[in-house]
C-alpha positions in Angstrom: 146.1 152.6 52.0 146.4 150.4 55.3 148.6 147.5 55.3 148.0 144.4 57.6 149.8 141.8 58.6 147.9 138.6 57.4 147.8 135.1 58.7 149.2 133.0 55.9 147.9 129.7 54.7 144.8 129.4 57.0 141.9 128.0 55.2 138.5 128.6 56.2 137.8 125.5 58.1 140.5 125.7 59.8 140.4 129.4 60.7 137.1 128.4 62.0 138.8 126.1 64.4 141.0 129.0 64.9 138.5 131.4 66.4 136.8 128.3 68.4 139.9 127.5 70.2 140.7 131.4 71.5 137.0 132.5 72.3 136.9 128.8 74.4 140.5 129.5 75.8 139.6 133.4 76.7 136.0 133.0 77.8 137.0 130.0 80.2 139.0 132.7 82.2 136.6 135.7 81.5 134.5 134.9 85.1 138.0 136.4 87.3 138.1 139.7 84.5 135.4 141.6 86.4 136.0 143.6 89.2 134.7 146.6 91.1 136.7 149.5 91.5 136.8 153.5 93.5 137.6 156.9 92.4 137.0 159.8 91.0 135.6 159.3 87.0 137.9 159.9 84.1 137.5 160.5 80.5 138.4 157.4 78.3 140.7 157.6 75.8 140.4 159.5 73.2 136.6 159.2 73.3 135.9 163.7 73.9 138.3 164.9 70.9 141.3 166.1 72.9 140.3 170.2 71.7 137.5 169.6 74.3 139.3 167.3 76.9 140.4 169.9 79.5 137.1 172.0 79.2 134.6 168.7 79.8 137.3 167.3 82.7 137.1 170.6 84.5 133.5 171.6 84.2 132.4 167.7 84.7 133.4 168.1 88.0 131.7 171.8 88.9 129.1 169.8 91.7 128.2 166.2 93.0 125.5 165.8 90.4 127.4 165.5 87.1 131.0 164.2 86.4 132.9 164.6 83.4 132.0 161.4 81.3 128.1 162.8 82.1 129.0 166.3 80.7 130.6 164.5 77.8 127.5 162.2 77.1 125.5 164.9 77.4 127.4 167.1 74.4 127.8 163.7 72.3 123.9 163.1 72.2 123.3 166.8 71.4 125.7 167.6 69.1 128.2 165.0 68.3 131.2 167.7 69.4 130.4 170.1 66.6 130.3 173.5 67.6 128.5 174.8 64.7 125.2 172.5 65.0 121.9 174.1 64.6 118.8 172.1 65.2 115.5 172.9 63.2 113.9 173.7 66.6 116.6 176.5 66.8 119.1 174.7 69.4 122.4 176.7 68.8 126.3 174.9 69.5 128.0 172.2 71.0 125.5 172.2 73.5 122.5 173.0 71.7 121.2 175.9 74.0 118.2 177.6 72.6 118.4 181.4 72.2 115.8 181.7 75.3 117.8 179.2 77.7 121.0 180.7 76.4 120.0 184.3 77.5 119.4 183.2 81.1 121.7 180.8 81.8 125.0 181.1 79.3 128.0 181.7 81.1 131.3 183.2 79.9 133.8 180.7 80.9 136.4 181.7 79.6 136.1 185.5 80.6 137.1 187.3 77.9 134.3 189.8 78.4 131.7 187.6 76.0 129.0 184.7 76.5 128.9 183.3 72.9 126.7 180.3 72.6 129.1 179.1 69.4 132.1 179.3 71.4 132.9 175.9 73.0 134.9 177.8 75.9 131.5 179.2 76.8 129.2 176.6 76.0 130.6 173.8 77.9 130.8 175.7 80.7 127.4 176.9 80.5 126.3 173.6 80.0 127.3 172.0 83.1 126.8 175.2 84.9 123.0 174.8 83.8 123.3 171.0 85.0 124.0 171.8 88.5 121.8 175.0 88.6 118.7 172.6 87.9 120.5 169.7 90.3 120.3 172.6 93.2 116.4 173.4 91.8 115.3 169.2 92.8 118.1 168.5 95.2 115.6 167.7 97.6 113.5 165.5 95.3 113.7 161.4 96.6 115.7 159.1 94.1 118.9 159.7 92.5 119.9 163.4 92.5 121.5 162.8 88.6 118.8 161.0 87.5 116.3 163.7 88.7 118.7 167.0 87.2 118.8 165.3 83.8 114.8 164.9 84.0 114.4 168.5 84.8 116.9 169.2 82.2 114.6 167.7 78.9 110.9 168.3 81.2 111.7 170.7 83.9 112.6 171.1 87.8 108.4 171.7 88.4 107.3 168.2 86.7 110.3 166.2 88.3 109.4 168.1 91.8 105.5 167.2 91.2 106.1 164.0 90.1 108.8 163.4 93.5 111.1 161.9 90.8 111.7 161.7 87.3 108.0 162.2 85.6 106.3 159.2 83.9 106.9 160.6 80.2 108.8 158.3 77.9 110.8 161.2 76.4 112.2 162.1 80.0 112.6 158.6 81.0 114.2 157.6 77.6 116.8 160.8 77.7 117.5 159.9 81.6 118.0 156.3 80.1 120.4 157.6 77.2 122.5 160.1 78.6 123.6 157.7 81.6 124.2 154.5 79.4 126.2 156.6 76.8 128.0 158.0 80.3 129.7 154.7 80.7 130.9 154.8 77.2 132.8 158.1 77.8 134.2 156.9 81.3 137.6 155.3 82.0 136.6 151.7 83.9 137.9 151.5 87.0 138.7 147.9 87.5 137.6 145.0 84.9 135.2 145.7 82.3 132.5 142.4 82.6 132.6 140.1 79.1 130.2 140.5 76.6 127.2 138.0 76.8 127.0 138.7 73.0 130.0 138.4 71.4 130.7 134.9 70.6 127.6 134.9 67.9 128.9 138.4 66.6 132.5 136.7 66.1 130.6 133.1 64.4 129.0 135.6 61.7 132.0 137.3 61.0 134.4 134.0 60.5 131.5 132.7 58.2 132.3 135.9 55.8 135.7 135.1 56.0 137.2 135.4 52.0 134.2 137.4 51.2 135.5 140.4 49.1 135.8 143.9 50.6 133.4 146.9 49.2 133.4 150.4 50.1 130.3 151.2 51.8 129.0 147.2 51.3 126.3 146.2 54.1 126.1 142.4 52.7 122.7 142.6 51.1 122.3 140.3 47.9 122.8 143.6 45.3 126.3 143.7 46.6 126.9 140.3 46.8 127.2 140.0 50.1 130.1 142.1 50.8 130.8 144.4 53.2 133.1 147.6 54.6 134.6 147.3 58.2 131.9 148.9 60.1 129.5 147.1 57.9 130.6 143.8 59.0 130.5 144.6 62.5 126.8 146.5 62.4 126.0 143.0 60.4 127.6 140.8 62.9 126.4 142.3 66.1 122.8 142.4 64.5 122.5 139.3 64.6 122.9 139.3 68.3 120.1 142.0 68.7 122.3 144.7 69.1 121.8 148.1 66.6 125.1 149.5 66.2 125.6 152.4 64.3 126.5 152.8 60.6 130.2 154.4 61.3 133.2 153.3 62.7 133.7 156.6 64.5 129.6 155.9 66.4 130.4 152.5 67.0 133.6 153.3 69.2 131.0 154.6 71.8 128.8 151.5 72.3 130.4 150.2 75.3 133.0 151.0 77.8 136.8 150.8 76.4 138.4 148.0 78.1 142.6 148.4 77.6 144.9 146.6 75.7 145.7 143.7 77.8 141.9 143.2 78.6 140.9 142.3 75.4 138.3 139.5 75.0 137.4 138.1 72.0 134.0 140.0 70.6 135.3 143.8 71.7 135.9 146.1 68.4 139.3 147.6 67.7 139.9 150.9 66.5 142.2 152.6 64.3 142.5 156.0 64.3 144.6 159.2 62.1 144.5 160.8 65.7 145.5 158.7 68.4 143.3 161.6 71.0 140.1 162.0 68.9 137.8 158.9 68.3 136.2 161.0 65.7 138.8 160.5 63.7 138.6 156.7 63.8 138.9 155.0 60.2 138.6 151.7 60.9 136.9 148.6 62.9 137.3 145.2 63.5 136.4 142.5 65.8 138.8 141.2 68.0 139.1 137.2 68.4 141.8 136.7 70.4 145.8 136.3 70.1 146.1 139.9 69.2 143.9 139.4 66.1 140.7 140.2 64.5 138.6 139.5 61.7 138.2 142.6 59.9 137.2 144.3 56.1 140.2 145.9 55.4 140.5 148.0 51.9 139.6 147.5 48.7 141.5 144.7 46.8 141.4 142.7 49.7 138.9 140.2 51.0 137.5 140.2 55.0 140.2 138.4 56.9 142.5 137.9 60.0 144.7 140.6 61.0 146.8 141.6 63.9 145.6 144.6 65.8 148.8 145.9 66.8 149.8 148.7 64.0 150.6 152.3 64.7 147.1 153.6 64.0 145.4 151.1 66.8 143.0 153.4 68.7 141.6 151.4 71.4 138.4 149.1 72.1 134.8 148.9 72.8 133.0 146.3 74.5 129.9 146.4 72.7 126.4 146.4 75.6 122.8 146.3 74.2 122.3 149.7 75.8 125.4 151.5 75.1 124.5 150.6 71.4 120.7 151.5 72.0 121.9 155.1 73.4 123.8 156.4 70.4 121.6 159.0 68.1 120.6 157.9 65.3 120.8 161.7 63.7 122.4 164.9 64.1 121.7 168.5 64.2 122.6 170.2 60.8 126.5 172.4 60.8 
């Protein structure tokens, strides 16, 4: 069971004050935060389980048209890192070839004499290798060259070549949409990550729960009460912003870019994780509001609260964006 440090002898009003005071005093120097920045793209922590790390960071960077946070959106949206998933339509590993598209274009990348679409070793590569086969196929198609291989990826190279960019079919234009929003989930920022627009009415519904008590797998509605888990406070809190997020903790950790630990704004979710290099592994959520605290559902026993973030299970942070949130699937291929 987690233990928390809590802020003693706060009552609600003036906990309210509390979180008025730090999202005023942080936002008022939020506008110098933002900054743009060079360089080649990195993972961000934590967010590709660290069994795949080395395979996506090489193979992300096999030619100009992918990078490695691309390659790792890519395998997220297909197959949330299982290596076992199996679509109805057939779709076979972490990278959900088909048996067809796996014949032709499966690699072995990790030569050891096989090409076995189950085998992570071989189906990463394969993916990316098939990325930058079709980028080569529309290289010479006007508009952006990553744009246009992940079109000819989910419609093919001959409707993104007829159509002298990526084809006016909402599936292909929402995958292209997906795959590059969830991309700046799984990068490292370079610079300042820009403050949420949202989170100051995501952190007003949260303190107005404050002293509601916790329940597991609680979503608020009036059969329970009105109680909540941790990541059902923060899917309840950011919905009332218009933002979807996700039932788990482990999903919501990929709705945004990860700003670091002295970036913090009041608003960004904070992770805890059993493994410190895997976000799937992420147990619990809260939202930050400042100070190094959040307002968070912690266990059990205890009622939704403040809490400091620093603990030896703190994970990291996510910056929650309307279409980082909006790119997550919403379902998963079967193991």
């Amino acid at each position: 069971m987690r233990k928390f440090w809590v802020i003693g002898g706060i009552g609600v009003g003036m906990a309210m004050c509390f979180v008025a005071l730090l999202v005023v005093g942080t936002y008022s120097a939020a506008a110098g935060l933002a900054g743009p920045g060079g360089g080649a793209v990195a993972l961000a922590k934590g967010a590709v389980p660290a069994k795949f790390q080395s395979l996506v960071q090489k193979w992300g960077n096999l030619c100009p048209a992918i990078n490695p946070a691309l390659l790792a959106a890519q395998l997220y949206q297909e197959s949330g890192w299982n290596p076992r998933a199996q679509s109805p339509a057939a779709a076979q590993g972490i990278a959900q070839f088909i048996p067809g598209t796996w014949a032709t274009h499966g690699i072995d990348g990790d030569n050891d004499g096989d090409r076995d679409v189950w085998d992570p070793a071989d189906a990463i590569p394969s993916a990316a290798s098939y990325d930058c086969e079709l980028a080569g196929y529309v290289k010479k198609v006007p508009g952006d060259q990553t744009d246009n291989m992940l079109a000819a990826y989910n419609a093919g190279a001959y409707r993104v070549i007829r159509s002298g960019g990526v084809p006016a079919i909402s599936e292909t234009q929402n995958y292209v949409t997906i795959i590059r929003s969830l991309e700046k989930s799984f990068a490292r920022p370079v610079g300042r990550v820009a403050p949420s627009e949202q989170a100051a009415g995501a952190i007003y519904f949260a303190q107005k729960k404050l002293g509601t008590p916790y329940l597991w797998g609680g979503n608020g509605t009036p059969e329970q009460n009105g109680r909540f888990d941790c990541s059902g406070l923060t899917q309840a809190a950011y919905r009332t912003v218009d933002i979807e997020l996700p039932r788990v903790a482990n999903d919501q950790y990929n709705a945004g870019p990860h700003p670091s630990r002295d970036e913090l704004l009041p608003g960004d979710l904070v992770f805890f994780s059993n493994d410190l290099g895997n976000s799937r592994a992420i147990h619990h959520v809260g939202i930050y509001v400042g100070g190094g605290y959040m307002i968070n559902a912690p266990y059990t026993g205890a009622v939704i609260r403040f809490d400091k973030i620093d603990a030896p299970d703190y994970f990291g942070a996510t910056r929650v964006t309307k279409d980082g949130a909006a790119a997550l699937p919403t379902a998963r291929p079967a193991a």
